[in-house]
C-alpha positions as CSV (number, residue, x, y, z in Angstrom):
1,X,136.7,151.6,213.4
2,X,140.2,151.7,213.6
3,X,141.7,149.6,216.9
4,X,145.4,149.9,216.6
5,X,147.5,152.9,217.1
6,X,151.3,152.6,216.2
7,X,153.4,154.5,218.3
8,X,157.1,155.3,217.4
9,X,159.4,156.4,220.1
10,X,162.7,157.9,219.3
11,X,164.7,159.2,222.3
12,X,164.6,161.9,222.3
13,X,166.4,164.8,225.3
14,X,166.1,168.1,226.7
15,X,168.6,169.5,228.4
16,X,166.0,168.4,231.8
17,X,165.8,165.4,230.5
18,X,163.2,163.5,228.9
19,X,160.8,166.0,227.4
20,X,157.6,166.5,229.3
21,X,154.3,168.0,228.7
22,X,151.4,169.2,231.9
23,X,154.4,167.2,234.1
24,X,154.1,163.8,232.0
25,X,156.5,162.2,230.1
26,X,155.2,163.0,226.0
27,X,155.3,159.1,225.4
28,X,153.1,158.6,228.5
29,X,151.0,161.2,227.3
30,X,150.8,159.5,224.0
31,X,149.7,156.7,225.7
32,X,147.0,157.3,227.4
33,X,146.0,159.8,224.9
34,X,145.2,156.8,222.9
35,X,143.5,155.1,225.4
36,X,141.1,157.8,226.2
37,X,140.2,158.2,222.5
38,X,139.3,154.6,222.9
39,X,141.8,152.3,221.3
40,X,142.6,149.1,222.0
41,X,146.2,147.9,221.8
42,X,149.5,150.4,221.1
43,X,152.5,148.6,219.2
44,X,155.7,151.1,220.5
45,X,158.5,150.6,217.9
46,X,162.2,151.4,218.7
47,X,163.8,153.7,221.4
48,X,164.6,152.6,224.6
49,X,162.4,149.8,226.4
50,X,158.8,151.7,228.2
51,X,158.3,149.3,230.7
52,X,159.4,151.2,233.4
53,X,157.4,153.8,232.6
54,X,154.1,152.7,231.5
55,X,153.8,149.9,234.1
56,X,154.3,151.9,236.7
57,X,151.5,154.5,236.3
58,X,148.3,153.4,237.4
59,X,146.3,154.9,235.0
60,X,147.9,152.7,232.0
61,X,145.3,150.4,231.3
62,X,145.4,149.6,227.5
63,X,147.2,146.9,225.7
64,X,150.6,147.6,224.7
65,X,153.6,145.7,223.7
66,X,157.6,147.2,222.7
67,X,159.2,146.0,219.4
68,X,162.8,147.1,219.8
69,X,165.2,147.8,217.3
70,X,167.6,145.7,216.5
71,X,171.7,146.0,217.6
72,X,172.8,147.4,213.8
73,X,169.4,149.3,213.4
74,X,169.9,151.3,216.7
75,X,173.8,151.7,216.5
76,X,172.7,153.2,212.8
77,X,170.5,155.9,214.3
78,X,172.6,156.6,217.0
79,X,175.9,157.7,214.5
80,X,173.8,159.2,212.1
81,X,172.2,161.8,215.0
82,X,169.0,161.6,212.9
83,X,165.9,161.4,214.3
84,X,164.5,160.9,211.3
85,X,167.0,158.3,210.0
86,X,165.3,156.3,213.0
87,X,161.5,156.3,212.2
88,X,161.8,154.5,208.3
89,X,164.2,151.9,210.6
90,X,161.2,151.6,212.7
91,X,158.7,151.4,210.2
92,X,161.0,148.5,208.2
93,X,160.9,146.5,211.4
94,X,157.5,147.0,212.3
95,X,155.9,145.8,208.9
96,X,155.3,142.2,210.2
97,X,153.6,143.4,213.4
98,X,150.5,145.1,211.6
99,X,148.0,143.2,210.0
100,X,145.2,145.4,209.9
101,X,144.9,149.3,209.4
102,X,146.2,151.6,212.1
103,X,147.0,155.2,213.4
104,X,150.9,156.3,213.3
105,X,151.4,158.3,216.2
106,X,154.9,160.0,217.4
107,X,156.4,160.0,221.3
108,X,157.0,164.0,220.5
109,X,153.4,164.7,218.9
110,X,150.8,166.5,221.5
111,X,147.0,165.6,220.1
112,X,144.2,165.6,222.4
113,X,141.6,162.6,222.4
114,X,139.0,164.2,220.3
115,X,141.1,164.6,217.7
116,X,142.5,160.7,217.7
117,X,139.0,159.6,218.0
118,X,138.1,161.7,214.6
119,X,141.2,160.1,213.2
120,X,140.1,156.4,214.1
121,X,136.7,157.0,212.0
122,X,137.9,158.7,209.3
123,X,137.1,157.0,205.9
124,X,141.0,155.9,203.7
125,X,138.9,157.2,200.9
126,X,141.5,154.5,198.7
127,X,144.5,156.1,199.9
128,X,147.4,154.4,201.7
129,X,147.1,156.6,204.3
130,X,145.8,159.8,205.4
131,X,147.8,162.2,206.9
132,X,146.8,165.1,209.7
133,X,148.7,168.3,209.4
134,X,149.1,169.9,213.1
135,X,146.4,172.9,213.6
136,X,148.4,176.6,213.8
137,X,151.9,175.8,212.8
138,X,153.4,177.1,209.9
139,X,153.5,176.0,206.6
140,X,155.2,173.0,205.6
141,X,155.3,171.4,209.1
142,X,155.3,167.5,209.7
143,X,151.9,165.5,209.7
144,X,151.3,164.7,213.5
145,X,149.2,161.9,212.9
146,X,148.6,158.9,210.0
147,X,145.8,156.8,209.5
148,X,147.4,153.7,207.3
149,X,146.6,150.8,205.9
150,X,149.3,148.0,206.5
151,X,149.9,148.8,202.5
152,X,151.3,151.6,204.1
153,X,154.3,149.9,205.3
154,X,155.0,147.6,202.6
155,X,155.4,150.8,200.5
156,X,158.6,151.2,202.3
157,X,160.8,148.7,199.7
158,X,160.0,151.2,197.1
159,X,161.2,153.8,198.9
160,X,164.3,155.8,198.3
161,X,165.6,158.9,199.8
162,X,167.6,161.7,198.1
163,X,169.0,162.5,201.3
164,X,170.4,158.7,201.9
165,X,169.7,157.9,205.9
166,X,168.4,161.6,206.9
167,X,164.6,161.5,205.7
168,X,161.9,160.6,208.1
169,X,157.9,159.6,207.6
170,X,157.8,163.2,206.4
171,X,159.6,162.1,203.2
172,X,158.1,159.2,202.8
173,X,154.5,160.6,203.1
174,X,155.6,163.3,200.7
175,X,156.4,160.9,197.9
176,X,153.4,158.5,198.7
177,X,151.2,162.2,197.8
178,X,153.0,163.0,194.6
179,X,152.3,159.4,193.5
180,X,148.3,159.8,195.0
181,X,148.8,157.6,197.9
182,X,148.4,159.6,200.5
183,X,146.0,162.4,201.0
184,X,145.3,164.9,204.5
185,X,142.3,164.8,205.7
186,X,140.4,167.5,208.7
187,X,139.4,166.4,211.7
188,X,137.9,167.2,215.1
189,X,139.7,168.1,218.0
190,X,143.3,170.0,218.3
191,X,146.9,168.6,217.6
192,X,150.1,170.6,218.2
193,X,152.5,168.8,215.8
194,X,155.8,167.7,216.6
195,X,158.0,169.4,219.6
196,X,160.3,168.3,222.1
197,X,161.5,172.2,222.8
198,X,160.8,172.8,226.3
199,X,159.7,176.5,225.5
200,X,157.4,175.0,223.1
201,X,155.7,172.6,225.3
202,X,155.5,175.1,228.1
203,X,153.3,176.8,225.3
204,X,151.1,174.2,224.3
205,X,150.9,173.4,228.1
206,X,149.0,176.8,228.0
207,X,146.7,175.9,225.2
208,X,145.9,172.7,226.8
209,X,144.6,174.5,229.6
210,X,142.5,176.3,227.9
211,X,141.0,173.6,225.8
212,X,140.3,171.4,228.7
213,X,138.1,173.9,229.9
214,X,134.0,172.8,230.1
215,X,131.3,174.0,227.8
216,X,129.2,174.8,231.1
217,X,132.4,177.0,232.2
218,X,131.0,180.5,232.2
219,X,132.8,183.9,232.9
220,X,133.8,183.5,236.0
221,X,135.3,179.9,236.4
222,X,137.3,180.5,233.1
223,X,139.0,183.5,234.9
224,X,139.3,181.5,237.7
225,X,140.8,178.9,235.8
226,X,142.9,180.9,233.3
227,X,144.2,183.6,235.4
228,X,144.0,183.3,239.2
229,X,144.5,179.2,239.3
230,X,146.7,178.6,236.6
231,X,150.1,179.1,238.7
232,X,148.7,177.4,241.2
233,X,148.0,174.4,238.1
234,X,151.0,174.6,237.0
235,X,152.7,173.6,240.1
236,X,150.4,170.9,241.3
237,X,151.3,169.3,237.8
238,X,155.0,169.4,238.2
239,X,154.5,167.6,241.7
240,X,153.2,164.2,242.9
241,X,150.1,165.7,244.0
242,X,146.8,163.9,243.1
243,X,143.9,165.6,242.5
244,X,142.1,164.1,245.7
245,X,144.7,165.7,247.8
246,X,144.0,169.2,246.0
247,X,140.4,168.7,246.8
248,X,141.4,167.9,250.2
249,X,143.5,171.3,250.7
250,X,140.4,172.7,249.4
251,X,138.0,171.2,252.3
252,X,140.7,172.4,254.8
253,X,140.5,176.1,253.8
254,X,136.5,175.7,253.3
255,X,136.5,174.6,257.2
256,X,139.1,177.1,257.7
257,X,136.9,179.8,256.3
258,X,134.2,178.8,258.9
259,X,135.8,178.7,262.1
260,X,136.8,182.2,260.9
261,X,133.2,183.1,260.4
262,X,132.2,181.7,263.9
263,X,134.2,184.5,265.3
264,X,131.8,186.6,264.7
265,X,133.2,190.4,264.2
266,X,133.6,192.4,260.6
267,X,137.5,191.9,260.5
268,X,137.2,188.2,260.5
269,X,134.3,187.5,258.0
270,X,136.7,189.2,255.5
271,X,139.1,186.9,256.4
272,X,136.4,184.1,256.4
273,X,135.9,185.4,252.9
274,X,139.4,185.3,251.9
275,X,139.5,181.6,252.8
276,X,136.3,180.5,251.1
277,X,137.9,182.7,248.0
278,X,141.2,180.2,248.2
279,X,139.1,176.8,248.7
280,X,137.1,177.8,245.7
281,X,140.7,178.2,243.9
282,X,141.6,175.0,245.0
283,X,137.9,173.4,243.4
284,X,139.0,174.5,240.0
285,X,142.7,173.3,240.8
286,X,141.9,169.8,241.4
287,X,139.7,169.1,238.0
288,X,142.3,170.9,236.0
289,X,145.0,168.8,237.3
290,X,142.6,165.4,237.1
291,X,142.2,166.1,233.1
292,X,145.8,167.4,232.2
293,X,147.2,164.1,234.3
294,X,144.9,161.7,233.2
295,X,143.8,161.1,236.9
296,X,140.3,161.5,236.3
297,X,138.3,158.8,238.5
298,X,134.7,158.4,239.6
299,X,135.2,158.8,243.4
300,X,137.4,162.0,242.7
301,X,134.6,163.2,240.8
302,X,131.7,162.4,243.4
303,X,134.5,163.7,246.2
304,X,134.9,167.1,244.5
305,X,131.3,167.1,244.6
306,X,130.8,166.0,248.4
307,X,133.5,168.5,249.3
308,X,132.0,171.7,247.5
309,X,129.1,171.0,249.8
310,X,130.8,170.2,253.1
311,X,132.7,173.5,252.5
312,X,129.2,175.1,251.6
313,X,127.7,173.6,255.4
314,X,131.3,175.0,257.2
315,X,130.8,178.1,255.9
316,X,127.9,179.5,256.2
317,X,127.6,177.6,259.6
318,X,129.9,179.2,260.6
319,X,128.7,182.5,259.8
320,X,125.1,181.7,261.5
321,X,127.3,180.9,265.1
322,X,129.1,184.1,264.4
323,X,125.9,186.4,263.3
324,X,124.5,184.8,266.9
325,X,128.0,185.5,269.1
326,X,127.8,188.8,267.7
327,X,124.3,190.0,268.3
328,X,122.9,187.0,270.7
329,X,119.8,186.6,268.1
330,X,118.8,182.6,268.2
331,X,117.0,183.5,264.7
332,X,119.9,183.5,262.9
333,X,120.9,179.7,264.6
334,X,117.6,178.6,262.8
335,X,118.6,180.3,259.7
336,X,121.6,178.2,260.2
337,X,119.9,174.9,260.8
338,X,117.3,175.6,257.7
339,X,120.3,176.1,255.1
340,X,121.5,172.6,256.6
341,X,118.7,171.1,255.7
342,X,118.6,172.4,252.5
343,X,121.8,172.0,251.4
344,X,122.1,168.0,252.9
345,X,118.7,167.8,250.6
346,X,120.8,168.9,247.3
347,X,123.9,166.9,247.9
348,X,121.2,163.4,248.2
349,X,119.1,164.9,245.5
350,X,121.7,166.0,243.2
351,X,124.0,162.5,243.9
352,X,120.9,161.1,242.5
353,X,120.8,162.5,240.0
354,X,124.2,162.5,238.5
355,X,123.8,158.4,238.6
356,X,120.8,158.6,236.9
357,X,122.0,161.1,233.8
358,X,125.5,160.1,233.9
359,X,126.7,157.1,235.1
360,X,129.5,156.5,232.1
361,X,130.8,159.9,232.4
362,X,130.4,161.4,235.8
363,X,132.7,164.2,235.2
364,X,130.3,165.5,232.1
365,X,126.8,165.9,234.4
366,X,126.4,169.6,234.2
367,X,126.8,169.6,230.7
368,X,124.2,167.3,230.4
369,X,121.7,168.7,232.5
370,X,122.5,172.3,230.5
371,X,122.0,170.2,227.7
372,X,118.5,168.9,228.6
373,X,117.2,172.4,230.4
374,X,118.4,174.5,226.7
375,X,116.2,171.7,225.2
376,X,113.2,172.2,227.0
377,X,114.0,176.3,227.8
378,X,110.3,176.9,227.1
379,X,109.2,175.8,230.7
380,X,109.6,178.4,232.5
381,X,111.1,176.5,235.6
382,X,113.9,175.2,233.3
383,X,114.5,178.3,231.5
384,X,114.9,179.8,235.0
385,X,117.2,177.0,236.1
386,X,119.5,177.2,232.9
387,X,120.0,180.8,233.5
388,X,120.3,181.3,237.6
389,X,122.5,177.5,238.4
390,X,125.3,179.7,237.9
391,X,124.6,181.7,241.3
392,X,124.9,178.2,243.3
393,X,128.1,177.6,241.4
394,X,131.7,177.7,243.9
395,X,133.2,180.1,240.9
396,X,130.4,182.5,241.8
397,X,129.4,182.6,245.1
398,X,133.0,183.8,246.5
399,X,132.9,186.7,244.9
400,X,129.4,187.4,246.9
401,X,130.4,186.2,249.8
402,X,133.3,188.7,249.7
403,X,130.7,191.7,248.5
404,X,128.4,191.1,251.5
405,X,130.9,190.8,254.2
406,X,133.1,194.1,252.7
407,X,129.2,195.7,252.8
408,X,128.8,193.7,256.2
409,X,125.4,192.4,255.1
410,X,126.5,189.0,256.8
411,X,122.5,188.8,257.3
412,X,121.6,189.2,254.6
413,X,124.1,186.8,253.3
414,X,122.8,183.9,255.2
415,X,119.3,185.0,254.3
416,X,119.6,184.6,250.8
417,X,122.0,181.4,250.4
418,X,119.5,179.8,252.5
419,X,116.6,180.4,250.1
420,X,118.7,179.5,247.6
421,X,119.6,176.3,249.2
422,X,115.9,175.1,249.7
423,X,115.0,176.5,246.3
424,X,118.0,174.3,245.0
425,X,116.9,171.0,246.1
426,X,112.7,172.1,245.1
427,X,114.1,172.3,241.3
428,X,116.2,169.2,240.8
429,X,113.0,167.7,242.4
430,X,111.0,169.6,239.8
431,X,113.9,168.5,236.8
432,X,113.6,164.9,238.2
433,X,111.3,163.9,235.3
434,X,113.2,165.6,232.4
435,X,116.6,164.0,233.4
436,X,115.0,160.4,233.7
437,X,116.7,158.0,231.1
438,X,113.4,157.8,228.5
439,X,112.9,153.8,228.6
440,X,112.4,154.5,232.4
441,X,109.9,157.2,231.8
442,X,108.0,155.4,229.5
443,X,108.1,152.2,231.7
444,X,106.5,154.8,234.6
445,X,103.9,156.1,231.8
């Protein structure tokens, strides 16, 4: 499999400056694009030096190095206004630097990791290269991505352009298919071709959104996600704030939501409900922002998780105190304390089990557990799990929690999360066995 990516960076200008994509820089996107779909070193040829950029985001971890231009190559590009004109200059220089085969990338290509992982294990099928036309655009429109052979480079001395200093890879690729050396091949995953137009990126911004949604997502978190979070998304990404601090803003309305239940009365549960509404917002906010900026971590991901349920505990807590200022009933303070107990028992049991089913990929545990329980949807228990999770789900129960309170059936709101919540913690006991890695089960047989 393919370990290299090339990556040539032109600069390139809008009139805000460099072009951005989801509030990163496209070279920093291209990045760390690559090094989520798993490669191991990036050679940047030509435009100006990425130091500054790429060492100062944390998230950079993969090998790179910069091979600039040289004085006459760069003052050529520069008076012939060509972006173009640059990449063959980069190419020339960079066909010492690659021994082995490689992916070209562009700075102003968006491709998502899926797709550059597809790329890497694509077979050369005795071409040159193989060449990946960008999904949607029309006819005619550059390749966005190249898997090469170094042969790919040397090809360069035989070269000549019609068009003198004005043709680009394009071109190049274009005669390397009319003599058989080249060839486009399909892969998996999504890539948006070749933009720096900030209307254009604001676009594929859009799409990205919507592709970076989960396969567990169901109706209600992708209209959470898609219509009443994506402003919200948008700005978060065009600001320094981290995904952590989102989730924090989220716990803040969550506790916000409870002390407004604990006032017990019909005009503040709504309001209560309102609040819980907006920290559920914010839960779909923070893992948004996490995947579009690359700021995906295992403590955010076990935070989220922590902070769903403290949220969970303040709420409904809170409505308990209030149901008992209200009407002076001590029962509904030990409905109260019973939903604590449940819920603490599905935070430790549930913690447990995301270590156990996904310790490489935190992030992906309820697609795996949906995975497992559609596998084995003939036991009843699991079928029933697979089709009622979605009730315990902080896209969901909002929308309930509003519906009961505008029907003020706060009692029978607190009745049924708290079933819920013991019922919970009884199934991922009961899904314990199915989730178990299988050398572990068999060790235990």
């Amino acid at each position: 499999m393919v370990r290299t990516a090339v990556l040539i960076n032109l600069p390139n200008s809008t009139p805000a400056g460099a072009p951005r994509l989801a509030g990163l820089p496209l070279l920093l996107r291209a990045v760390l694009t690559a090094q989520r779909a798993g490669l191991e070193e990036v050679i940047i040829g030509g435009g100006p030096d990425p130091a500054p950029l790429l060492r100062r985001h944390p998230r950079v971890t993969i090998k790179w190095r910069w091979v600039p231009l040289d004085s006459s190559q760069q003052a050529s590009g520069e008076n012939h206004g060509a972006r173009s004109s640059d990449e063959l200059s980069v190419l020339r220089h960079l066909r010492h630097e690659v021994k082995e085969d490689f992916v070209l990338l562009f700075a102003d290509s968006t491709f998502d990791a899926a797709a550059l992982q597809s790329l890497r294990s694509a077979s050369l099928d005795g071409k040159a290269a193989r060449a990946v036309k960008p999904q949607g655009d029309a006819a005619g429109a550059d390749s966005a991505l190249y898997l090469c052979r170094p042969e790919f480079l040397q090809l360069l001395d035989d070269h000549h352009s019609p068009n003198g200093a004005t043709d680009g890879v394009g071109s190049f690729a274009s005669a390397l298919h009319t003599r058989e050396r080249l060839s486009e091949v399909e892969i998996d995953g999504q890539v948006w071709g070749r933009v720096t137009d900030a209307d254009r990126l604001r676009e594929i911004g859009r799409a990205l959104s919507h592709f970076h949604l989960k396969p567990s997502d169901g109706m209600f978190a992708k209209f959470n996600k898609l219509v009443v979070a994506e402003p919200l998304i948008r700005f978060f990404l065009h600001t320094p704030a981290t995904p952590n601090f989102i989730t924090t803003l989220g716990l803040l309305l969550g506790v916000a939501a409870g002390v407004a239940f604990a006032q017990g009365s019909y005009w503040w549960s709504l309001f209560g409900a309102l609040l819980s509404y907006s920290s559920a917002i914010m839960d779909h906010c923070d893992g948004m922002v996490a995947r579009l900026k690359f700021q995906e971590t295992k403590f955010g991901t076990w935070f989220e998780s922590a902070v769903d349920y403290a949220s969970y505990l303040a709420i409904f807590s809170g409505l308990a105190v209030g149901l008992y200022r209200e009407t002076g009933v001590a029962h509904h303070l030990i409905v109260g304390a019973l939903f604590l107990f449940g819920t603490l028992l599905s935070f430790i049991v549930q913690s447990h089990q995301r270590r156990l089913v996904s310790k490489d990929n935190p992030a992906d545990y309820a697609n795996r557990v949906c995975k497992k329980l559609e596998e084995n949807s003939g036991n009843f228990f699991h079928w029933l799990s697979l089709h009622a999770v979605f009730l315990t789900r902080r896209a969901v129960l909002p929308y309930f929690v509003f519906l009961f309170c505008l029907l003020d059936l706060r009692v029978l709101l607190l009745g049924w999360v708290t079933l819920g919540a013991n019922i919970f913690w009884l199934m991922l006991l009961y899904q314990h066995r199915l989730l178990r890695p299988p050398k572990a089960a068999a060790e235990a047989d």
